[in-house]
C-alpha positions in Angstrom: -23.8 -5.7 19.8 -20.6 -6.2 18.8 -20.8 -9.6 16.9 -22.5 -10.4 20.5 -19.0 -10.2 22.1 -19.9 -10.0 25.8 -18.1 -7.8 28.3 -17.3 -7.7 31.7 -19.8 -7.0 34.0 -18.3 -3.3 35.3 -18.0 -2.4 31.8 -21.4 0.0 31.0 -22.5 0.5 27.1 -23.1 3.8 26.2 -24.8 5.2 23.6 -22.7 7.8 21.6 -25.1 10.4 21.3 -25.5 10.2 25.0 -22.0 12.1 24.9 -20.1 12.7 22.2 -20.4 15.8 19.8 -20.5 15.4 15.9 -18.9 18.3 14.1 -18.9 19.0 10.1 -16.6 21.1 8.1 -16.7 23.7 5.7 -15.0 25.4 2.5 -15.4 28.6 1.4 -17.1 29.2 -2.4 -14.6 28.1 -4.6 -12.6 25.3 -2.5 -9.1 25.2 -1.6 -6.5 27.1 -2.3 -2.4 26.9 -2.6 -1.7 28.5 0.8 -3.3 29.4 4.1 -5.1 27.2 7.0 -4.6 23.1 6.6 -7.8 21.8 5.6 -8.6 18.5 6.3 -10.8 15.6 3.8 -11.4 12.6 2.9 -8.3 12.3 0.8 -6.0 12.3 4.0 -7.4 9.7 6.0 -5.5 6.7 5.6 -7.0 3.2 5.5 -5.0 2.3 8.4 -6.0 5.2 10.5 -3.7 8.1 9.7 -3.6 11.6 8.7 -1.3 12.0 5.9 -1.0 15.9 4.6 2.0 16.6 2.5 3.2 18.6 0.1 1.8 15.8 -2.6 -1.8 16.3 -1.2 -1.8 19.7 0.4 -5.2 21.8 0.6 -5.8 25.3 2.1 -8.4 27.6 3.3 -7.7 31.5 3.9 -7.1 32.8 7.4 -9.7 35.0 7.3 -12.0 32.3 6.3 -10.7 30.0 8.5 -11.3 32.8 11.7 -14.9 33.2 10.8 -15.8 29.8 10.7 -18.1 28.4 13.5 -17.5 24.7 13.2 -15.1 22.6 11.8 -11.7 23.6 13.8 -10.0 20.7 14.4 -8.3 20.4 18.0 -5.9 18.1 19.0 -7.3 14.1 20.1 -9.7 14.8 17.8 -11.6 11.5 15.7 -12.4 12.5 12.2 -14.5 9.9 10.5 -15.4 10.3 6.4 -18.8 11.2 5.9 -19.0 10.0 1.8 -17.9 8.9 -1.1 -16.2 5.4 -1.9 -13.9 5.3 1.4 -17.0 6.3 3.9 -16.5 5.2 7.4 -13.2 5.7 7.2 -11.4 7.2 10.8 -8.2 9.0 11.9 -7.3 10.7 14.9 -5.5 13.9 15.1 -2.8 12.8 17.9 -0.8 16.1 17.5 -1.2 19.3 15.4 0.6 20.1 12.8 0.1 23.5 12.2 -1.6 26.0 15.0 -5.0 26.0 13.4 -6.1 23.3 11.0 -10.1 22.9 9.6 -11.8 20.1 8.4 -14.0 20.3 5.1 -17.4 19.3 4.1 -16.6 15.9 3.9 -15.4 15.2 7.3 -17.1 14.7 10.6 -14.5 15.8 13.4 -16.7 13.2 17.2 -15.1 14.5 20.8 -16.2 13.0 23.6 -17.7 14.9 26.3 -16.5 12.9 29.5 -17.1 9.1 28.9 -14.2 8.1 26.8 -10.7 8.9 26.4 -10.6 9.6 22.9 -7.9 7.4 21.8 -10.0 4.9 23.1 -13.1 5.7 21.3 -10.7 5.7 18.0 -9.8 2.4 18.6 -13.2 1.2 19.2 -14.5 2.8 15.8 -11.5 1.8 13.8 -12.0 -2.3 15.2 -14.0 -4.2 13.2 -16.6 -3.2 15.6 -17.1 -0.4 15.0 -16.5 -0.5 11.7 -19.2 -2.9 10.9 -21.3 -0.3 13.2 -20.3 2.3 11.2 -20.8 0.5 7.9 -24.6 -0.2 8.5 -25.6 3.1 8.8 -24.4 4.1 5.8 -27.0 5.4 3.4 -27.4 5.7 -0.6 -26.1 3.2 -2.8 -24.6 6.3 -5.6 -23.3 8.5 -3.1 -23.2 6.9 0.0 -22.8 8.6 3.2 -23.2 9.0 6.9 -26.1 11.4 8.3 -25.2 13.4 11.0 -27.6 11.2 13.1 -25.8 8.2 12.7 -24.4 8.5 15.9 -27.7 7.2 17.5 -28.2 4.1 19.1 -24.5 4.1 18.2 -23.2 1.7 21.4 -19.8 1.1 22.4 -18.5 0.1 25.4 -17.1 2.0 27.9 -14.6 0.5 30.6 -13.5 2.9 33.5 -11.2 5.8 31.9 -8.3 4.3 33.7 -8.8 1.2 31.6 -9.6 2.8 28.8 -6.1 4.8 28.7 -4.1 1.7 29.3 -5.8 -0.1 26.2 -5.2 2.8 24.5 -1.7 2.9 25.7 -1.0 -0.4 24.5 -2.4 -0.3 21.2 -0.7 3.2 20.6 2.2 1.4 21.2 2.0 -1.1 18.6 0.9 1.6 16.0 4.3 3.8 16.8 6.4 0.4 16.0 4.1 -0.1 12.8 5.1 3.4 12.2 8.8 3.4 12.7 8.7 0.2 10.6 6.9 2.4 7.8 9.2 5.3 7.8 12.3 2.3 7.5 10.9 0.7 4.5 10.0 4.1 3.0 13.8 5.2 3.5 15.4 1.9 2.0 13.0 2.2 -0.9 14.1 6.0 -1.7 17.5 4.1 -1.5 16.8 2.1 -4.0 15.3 4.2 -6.3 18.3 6.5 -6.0 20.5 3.1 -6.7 18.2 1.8 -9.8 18.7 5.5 -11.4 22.7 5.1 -10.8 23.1 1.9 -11.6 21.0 1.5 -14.5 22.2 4.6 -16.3 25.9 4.5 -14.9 26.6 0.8 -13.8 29.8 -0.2 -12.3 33.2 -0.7 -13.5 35.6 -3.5 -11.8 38.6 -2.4 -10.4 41.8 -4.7 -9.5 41.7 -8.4 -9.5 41.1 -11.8 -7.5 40.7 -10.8 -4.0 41.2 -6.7 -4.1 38.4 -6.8 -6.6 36.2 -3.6 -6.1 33.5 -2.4 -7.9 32.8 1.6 -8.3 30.2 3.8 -9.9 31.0 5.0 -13.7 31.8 8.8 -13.6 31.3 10.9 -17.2 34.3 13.0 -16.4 36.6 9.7 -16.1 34.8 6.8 -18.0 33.2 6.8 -21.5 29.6 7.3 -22.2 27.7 7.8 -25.7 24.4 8.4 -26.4 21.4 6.1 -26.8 17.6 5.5 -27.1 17.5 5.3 -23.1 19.9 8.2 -23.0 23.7 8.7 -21.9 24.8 5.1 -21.1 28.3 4.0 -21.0 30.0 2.6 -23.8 30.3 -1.1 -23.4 26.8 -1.2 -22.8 24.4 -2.3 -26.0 20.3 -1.5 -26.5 18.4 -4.0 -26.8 14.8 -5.3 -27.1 12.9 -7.2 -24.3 12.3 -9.6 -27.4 15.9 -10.0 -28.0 17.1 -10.3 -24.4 14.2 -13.3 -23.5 13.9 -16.4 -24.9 10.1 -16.1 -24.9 7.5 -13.4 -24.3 4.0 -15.0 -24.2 0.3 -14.4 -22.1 -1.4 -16.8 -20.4 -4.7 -19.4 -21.7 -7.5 -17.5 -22.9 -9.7 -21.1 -21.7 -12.2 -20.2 -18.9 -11.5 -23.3 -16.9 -14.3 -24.5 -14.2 -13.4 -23.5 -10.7 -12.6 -26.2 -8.2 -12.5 -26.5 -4.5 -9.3 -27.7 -4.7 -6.3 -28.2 -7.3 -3.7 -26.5 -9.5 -4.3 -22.3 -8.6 -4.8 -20.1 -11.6 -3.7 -16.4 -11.4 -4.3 -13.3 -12.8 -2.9 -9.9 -12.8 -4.5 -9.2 -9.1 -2.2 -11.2 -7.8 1.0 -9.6 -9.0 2.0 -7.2 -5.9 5.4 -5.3 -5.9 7.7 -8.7 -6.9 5.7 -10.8 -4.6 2.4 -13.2 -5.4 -0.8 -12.1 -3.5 -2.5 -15.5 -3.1 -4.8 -13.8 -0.8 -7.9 -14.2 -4.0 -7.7 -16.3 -6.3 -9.6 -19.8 -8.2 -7.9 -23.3 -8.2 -8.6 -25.2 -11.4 -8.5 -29.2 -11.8 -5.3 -30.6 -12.3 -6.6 -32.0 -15.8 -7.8 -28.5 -17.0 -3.7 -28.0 -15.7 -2.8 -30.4 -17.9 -4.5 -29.2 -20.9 -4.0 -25.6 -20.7 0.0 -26.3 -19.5 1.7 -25.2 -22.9 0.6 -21.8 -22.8 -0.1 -21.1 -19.3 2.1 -23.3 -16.5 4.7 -21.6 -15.1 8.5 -22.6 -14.8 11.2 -21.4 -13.2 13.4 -18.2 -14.4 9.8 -16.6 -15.5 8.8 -13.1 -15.0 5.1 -12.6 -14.6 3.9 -8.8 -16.0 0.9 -7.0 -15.1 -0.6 -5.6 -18.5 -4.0 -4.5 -17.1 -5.4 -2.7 -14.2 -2.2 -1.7 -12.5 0.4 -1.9 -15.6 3.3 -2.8 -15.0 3.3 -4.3 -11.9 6.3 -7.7 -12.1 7.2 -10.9 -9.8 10.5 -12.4 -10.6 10.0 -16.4 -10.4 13.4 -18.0 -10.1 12.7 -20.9 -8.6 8.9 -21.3 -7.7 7.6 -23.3 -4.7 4.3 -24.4 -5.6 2.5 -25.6 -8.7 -0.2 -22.4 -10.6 -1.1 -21.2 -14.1 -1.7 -17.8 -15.5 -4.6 -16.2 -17.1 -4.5 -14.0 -20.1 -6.2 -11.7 -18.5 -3.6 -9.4 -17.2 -0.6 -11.3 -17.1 2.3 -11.9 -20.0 5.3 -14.6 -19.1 8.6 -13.5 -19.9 11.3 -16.2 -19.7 15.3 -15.9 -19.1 17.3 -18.3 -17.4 20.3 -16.1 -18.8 19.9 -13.5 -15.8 16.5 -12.5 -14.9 17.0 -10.1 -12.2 18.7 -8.1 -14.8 15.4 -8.3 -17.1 13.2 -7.6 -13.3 15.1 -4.7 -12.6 16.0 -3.1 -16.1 12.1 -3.1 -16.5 11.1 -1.8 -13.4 13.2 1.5 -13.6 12.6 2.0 -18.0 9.2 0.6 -18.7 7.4 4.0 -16.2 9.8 6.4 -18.1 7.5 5.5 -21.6 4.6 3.4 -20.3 2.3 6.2 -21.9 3.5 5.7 -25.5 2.8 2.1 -25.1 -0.7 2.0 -23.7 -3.8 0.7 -25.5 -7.2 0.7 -25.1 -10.0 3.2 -24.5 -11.9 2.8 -21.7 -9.2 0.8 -20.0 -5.7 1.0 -20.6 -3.8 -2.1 -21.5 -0.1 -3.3 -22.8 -0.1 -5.2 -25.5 1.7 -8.4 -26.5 4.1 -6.6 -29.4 4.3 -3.2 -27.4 6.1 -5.3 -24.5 8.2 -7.4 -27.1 9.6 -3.9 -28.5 10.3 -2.1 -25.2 13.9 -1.3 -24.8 16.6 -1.9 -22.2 20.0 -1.8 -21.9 22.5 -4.6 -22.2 25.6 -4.7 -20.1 28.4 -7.4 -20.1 27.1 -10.5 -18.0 29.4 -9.6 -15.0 28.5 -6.3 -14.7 24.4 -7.2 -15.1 24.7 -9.9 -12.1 26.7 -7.4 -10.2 24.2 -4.3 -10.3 21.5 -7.1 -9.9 23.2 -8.8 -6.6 23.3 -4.9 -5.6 19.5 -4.3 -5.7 19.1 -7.5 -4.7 20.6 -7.2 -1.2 18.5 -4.2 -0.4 14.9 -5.9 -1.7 15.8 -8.3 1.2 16.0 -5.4 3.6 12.7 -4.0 2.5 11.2 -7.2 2.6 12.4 -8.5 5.5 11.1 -5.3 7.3 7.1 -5.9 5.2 7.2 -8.9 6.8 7.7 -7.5 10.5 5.6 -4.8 9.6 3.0 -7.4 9.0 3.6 -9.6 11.8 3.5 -6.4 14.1 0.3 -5.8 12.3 -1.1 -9.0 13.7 -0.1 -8.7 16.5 -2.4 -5.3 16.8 -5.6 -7.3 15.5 -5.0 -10.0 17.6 -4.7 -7.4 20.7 -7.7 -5.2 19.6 -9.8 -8.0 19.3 -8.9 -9.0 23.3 -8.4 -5.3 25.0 -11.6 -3.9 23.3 -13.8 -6.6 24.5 -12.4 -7.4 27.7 -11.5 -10.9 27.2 -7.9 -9.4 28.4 -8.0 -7.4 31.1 -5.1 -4.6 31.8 -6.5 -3.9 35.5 -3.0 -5.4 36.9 -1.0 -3.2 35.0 -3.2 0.2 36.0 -2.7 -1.2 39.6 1.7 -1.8 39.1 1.7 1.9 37.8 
């Protein structure tokens, strides 16, 4: 089992339904409603192992429903695993309620131990890649696929002595509280930002005093002058302009289907366009001749913005000064080129293109952006000095954000690196049972 990991020898392997309980949920005729009893499905299991019920994603059952029911009361500890649908296998665990009673619907399995496992243990052992490659072949039906209620059988996991098992636990819980706190930090400076993008790039910021008492402050309607625009109330030095205008070129990417290569010259596409950073975790390299001949309308330079105009639309990566050689597809991906200032373009585009991205789509069965709709999108135009300003201002707290993504990811290393040794024993935590 297990990728034939071997444990040690006072580890036993148990057999889940030798223990553990499988519980479904239920919804009265009709679904959810607006208010009453939390009720728990797929939709708020996280893919990193969380239960995330918010106002966004809310779903209720009556109480009187709710006190009828004979299964599907979640308790506290609890593991909730997805039964179907395109996330299956998917698990949470309930650490604390929050909210006195709370259900689980139809698509949910709630799996307590009886007495073997701690269940934080047992979470962790079903959310490894263990047990979710465990999970994963025992899932049934290639148009709806789901988990049977038997899939529990012959289901083995290890089971250390309960001691153990809470420390591992312990540790890894841990690491997921600092991945947390790291979350809830990068969500805050983000709502920053967004709160700064809509001053700034409605407002901007006026200079005040000279040389070294220079200060920069907010525009205010009641003190500075503001007239009216096609993006809106924006102060009166600022022009409108088109993306066209502002850029010396706007163009997509080679429409050639080179041959792949093992090695060479990477060519992109709009996958690999994630929140202003390159995701180079999939893509094709292409010889350095095909490079060669497709260069013109595909080889990026510095001072180029790459745009997502499939799939996710939208989505940009500001290249000012680019550290390795790649190309671009024309599938997905437009190059926009400033050397002017093209954090100003990055940002301006960013907060105005979602506020009309509707009017501009294409397409049918899949929405697109087209060449000309980008050209003619609109953004403002303030004086240089204010532009770099407001863009050294966003600027500063992208590093934040990014700096803490990258220790979120490292932490998140860290965990795989630990669950792979605690959850097979190849690290033991018996000397730190016996210190406590």
């Amino acid at each position: 089992m297990a990728n034939n990991a071997e444990f040690p020898k006072e580890w036993t392997i148990v057999s889940l339904e030798r223990d553990c309980v499988l519980i479904s949920g239920l919804r009265p005729k009709g679904g959810a409603s607006d208010e009453g009893i939390p009720s728990l499905g797929g939709e708020h299991i996280t893919l990193d192992g969380r239960i995330n019920f918010s106002d966004v994603n809310a779903k209720y059952i009556p109480e009187k429903f709710f006190k009828i029911m004979t299964k599907g009361k979640a308790e506290e500890s609890d593991i909730l695993i997805n039964k179907d649908g395109a996330n299956t296998g998917k698990v949470a665990i309930l650490k604390k309620k929050f909210y006195k009673d709370i259900a689980i619907n139809e698509h949910l399995f709630i799996l307590r131990s009886k007495k073997l496992f701690v269940q934080q243990y047992l979470f962790y052992w079903l959310f490894s890649r263990f047990g979710q490659k465990q999970i994963t072949d025992r899932i049934t039906g290639s148009v709806q696929p789901g988990l049977s209620s038997t899939f529990i059988k012959n289901f083995l996991v290890p089971r250390p002595p309960l001691s153990e098992q809470r420390k591992i636990a312990e540790i890894l819980e841990t690491i997921d509280n600092a991945i947390e706190k790291t979350d809830a930090i990068i969500e805050k400076y983000k709502r920053i930002k967004q709160g700064l993008m809509q001053d700034l790039l409605t407002k901007g910021v006026v200079s005040e005093g000279e040389g070294g008492s220079e200060r920069w402050r907010l525009r205010d309607e009641n003190i500075d002058k503001f007239k009216d625009s096609p993006l809106g109330r924006i102060p009166e030095e600022w022009e409108v302009v088109l993306t066209s205008e502002f850029c010396e070129s706007i163009t997509d990417g080679t429409h050639d289907t080179p041959k792949p290569t093992d090695s060479g010259i990477p060519l992109l596409t709009s996958k690999n366009i994630k929140e202003n950073k390159l995701d180079m975790r999939e893509f094709y390299n292409i010889s350095e001749r095909d490079a060669k001949v497709i260069n013109k309308r595909s080889y990026i330079s510095d001072n180029t913005l790459l745009f997502s105009m499939i799939g996710t639309i939208g989505n940009m990566v500001a290249i000012e000064k680019k550290d390795f050689e790649f190309c671009v597809k024309n599938v997905g991906i437009f190059r926009v080129k400033n050397r002017e200032n093209l954090r100003w373009l990055y940002y301006s585009l960013s907060f105005y293109f979602p506020l009309y991205v509707k009017t501009l789509l294409d397409g049918t069965s899949q929405d697109f952006i087209s060449l000309g709709n980008l050209k003619n999108i609109l953004i403002p135009l303030p004086p240089l000095p204010e532009q770099q300003r407001i863009a050294s201002i966003l600027s500063q707290i992208d590093e934040v954000i990014e700096k803490e993504q990258a220790y979120k990811e490292k932490l998140e290393r860290i965990k795989k690196g630990l669950m792979e040794d605690l959850l097979t024993g190849k690290v033991r935590v018996n000397h730190l049972i016996e210190e406590e």
